[in-house]
Every structure is written in C-alpha cells, then in structure tokens.
C-alpha positions in Angstrom: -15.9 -8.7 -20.4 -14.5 -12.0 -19.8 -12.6 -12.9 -15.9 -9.9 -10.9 -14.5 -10.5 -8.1 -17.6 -9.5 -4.7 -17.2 -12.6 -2.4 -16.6 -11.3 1.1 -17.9 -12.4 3.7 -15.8 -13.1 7.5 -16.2 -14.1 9.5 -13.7 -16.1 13.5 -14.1 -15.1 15.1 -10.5 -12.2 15.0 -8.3 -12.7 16.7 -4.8 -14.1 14.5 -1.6 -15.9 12.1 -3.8 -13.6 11.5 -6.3 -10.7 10.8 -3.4 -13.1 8.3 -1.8 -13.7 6.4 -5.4 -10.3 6.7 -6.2 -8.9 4.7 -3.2 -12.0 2.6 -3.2 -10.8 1.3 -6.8 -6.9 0.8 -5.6 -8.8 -1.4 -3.0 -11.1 -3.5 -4.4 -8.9 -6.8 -5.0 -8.2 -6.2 -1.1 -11.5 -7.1 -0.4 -13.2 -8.6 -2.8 -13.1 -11.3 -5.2 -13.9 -9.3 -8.3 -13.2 -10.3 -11.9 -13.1 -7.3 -13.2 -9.9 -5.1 -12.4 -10.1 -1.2 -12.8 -7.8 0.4 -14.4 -7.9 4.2 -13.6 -7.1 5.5 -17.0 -8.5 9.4 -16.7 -10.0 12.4 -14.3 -11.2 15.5 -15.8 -12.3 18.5 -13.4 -12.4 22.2 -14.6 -9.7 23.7 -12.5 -6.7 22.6 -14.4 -4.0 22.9 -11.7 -6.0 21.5 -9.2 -7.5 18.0 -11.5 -3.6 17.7 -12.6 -2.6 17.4 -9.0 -5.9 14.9 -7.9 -4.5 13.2 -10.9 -1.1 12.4 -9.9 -1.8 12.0 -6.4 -4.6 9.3 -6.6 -3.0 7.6 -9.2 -5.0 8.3 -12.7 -3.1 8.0 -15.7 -4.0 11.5 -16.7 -6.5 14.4 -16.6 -8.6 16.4 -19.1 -10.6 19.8 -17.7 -13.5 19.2 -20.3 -15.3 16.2 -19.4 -17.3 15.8 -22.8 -13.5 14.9 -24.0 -13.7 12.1 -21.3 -16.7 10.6 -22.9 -15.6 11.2 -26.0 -12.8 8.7 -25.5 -12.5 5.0 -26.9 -10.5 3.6 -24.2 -12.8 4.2 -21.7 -15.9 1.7 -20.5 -17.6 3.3 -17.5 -17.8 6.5 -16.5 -17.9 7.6 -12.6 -19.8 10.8 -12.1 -18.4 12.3 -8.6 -19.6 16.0 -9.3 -22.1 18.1 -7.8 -25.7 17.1 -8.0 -27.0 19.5 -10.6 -24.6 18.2 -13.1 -25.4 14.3 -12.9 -27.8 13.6 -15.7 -26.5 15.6 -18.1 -23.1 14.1 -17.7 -25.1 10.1 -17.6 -27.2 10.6 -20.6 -24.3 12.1 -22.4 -22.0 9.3 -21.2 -25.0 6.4 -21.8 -25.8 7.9 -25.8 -21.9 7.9 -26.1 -22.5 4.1 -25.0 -20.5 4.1 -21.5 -21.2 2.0 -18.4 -22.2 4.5 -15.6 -21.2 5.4 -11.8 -23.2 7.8 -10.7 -22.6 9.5 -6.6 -25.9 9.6 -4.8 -28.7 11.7 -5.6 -29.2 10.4 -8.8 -30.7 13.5 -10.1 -31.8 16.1 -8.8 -35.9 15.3 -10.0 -37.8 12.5 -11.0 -38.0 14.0 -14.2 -34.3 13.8 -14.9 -34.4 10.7 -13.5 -36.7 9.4 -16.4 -34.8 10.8 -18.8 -31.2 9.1 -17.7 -33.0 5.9 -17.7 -34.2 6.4 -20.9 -31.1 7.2 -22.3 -29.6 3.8 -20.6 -31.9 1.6 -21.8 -31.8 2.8 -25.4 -27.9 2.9 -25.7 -27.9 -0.6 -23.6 -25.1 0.3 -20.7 -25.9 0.1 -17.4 -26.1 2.7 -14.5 -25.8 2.1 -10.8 -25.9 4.5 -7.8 -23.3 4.4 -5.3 -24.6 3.3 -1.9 -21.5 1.9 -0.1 -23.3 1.8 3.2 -25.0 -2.1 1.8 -21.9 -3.6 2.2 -21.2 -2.5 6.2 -21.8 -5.9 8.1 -25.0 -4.1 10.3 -26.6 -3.0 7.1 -26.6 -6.4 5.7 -27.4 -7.9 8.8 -30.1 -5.5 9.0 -31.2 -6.7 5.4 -30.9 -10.4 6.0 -33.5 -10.1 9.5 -35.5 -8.0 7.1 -35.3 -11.0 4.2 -36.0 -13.5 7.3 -39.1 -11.9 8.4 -37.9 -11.8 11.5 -38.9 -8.5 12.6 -41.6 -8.4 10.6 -43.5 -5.9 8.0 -41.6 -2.7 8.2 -44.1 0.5 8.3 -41.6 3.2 9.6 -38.5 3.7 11.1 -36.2 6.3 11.8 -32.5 7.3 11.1 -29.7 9.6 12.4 -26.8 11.0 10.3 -24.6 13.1 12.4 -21.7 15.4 10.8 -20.7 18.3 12.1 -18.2 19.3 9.3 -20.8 22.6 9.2 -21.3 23.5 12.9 -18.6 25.8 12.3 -20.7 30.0 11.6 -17.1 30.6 9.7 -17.7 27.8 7.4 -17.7 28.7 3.8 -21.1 28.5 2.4 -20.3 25.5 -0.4 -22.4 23.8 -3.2 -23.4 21.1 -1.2 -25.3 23.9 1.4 -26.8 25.5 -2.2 -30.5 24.5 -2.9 -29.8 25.2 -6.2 -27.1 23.2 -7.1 -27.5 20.4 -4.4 -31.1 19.8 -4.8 -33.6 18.5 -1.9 -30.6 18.6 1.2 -30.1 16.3 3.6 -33.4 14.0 2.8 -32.2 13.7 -0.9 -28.3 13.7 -0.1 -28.4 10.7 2.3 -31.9 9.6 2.6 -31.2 6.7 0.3 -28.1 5.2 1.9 -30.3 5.0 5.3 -33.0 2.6 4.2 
C-alpha cells in the first residue's frame, strides 16, 4: 500500500469494543500523521437488528450477521476482531488463511496454545496481526517507557499496578460474558494484565 491509500476495514463485533474502534478510526487523521486512511467498509454481529443499527450509527458502510461472509469478502484488507475472547483465534486464523491483515482486542487468545496456532496461521498466509494496546500511546506510558529505555530507573524486577472500574459493584448487575470464566478466559490478569506493563 502506497501513501495516503485506503486501508479497507472489516470489523467481527460491534458492542463496547466495536464503538471504541469505530470512533478511534473516524479519528485517526485528527491525531496522527498516518498514510494509510481507513475506510470502514463492513460490521457483522449476530443479532441482526442490533449490528444494522451499530452499523448506521458508527458510520460502516454496511453489516453482515455471519462473519465468515466478512472474510470471505475481496474488498476488505484487515480484519478487526472486537468479540468476546473465546472467539478470537478462530475468527484470526480464519481471517489470516483467507489472507487478511488482523486487529485483534486484547487477550489474544484465550491459551498459549491458541496463541501458537494464530501465529502459525499468520506467518504461513504472510499478513500481519497486532494486539490492541491503546494505553502505549498515553503521554505517562511512553514517558514511563522512555525512563525505562534511559536506564534511568534502572533494571525492573517487579512492580505493581491498579485498574479500578466499578461498572460491576452493582449485586443487580447482569452477570455478562466478560464475568464468564468460560467465555472470557483467565479475568482480570488476562483481560488487562497486558495493557499495564
């Protein structure tokens, strides 16, 4: 892709994630001085009503409620997975061995097996994959980085983080897939544990 190309972009998922990617997409130019342009061509979810409405009001040019059709299209380049945890490698392998560029929402996977297996896939359709972790670019994260780069504090052996949200303090709180060992994988460690390093 040459400068100031159009990157087309798919994206599997729709709820809280897929809002946040949406408007991250419209606001890229705003703040950053990237070539490539996306261009938010389709959003698939399986609740048809509700994808056709996350389609019109974040701005995708349509919707499909399979998301194997999604992959299966030729005017697409990357594909953004936004869904719940259990369902990210088998959407990225199917996406890399359809040969798609790949967003994935953090946790990768939900093993280290699966893991394996997306890269694999990547490497032997030759797309790439990255792993959303928006909290590099905040200024005290990269500060953080750069007096870690410096040696300026040091060798790190251990430190500790807090993540507060209170979005389930609430006992009349719906019990939700993200709460779901199952479908979420290893909780709060797993969920966030990577964007606090």
């Amino acid at each position: 892709m040459g400068i100031n190309q159009k990157i087309r972009v798919g994206m599997i998922g729709y709820q809280f994630m897929g809002k946040a990617h949406s408007h991250a997409y419209r606001d890229l130019p705003f703040y950053f001085d990237n070539p490539l342009k996306p261009e938010l061509k389709v959003i698939a979810g399986r609740n048809e009503e509700a994808v056709k409405e996350a389609q019109e009001k974040m701005g995708w040019e349509s919707y499909e409620t399979d998301w194997k059709k999604v992959i299966e299209r030729d005017d697409i380049d990357v594909i953004d997975i936004v869904t719940p945890n259990h369902t990210h490698a088998e959407i990225a392998i199917a996406a890399a061995k359809a040969g798609k560029h790949i967003i994935t929402e953090k946790p990768l996977a939900l093993t280290v097996d699966e893991a394996k297996e997306m890269l694999q896939a990547v490497q032997e359709n030759g797309v790439k994959h990255m792993i959303c972790h928006n909290y590099r670019f905040v200024p005290a994260v990269q500060f953080a980085k750069k007096l870690l780069d410096d040696g300026k504090i040091g060798r790190v052996y251990h430190y500790r983080a807090n993540y507060l949200q209170d979005f389930i303090m609430d006992p009349n709180f719906p019990l939700i897939w993200r709460l779901k060992k199952e479908i979420s994988g290893s909780g709060a460690l797993g969920d966030i544990g990577g964007t606090q390093y």
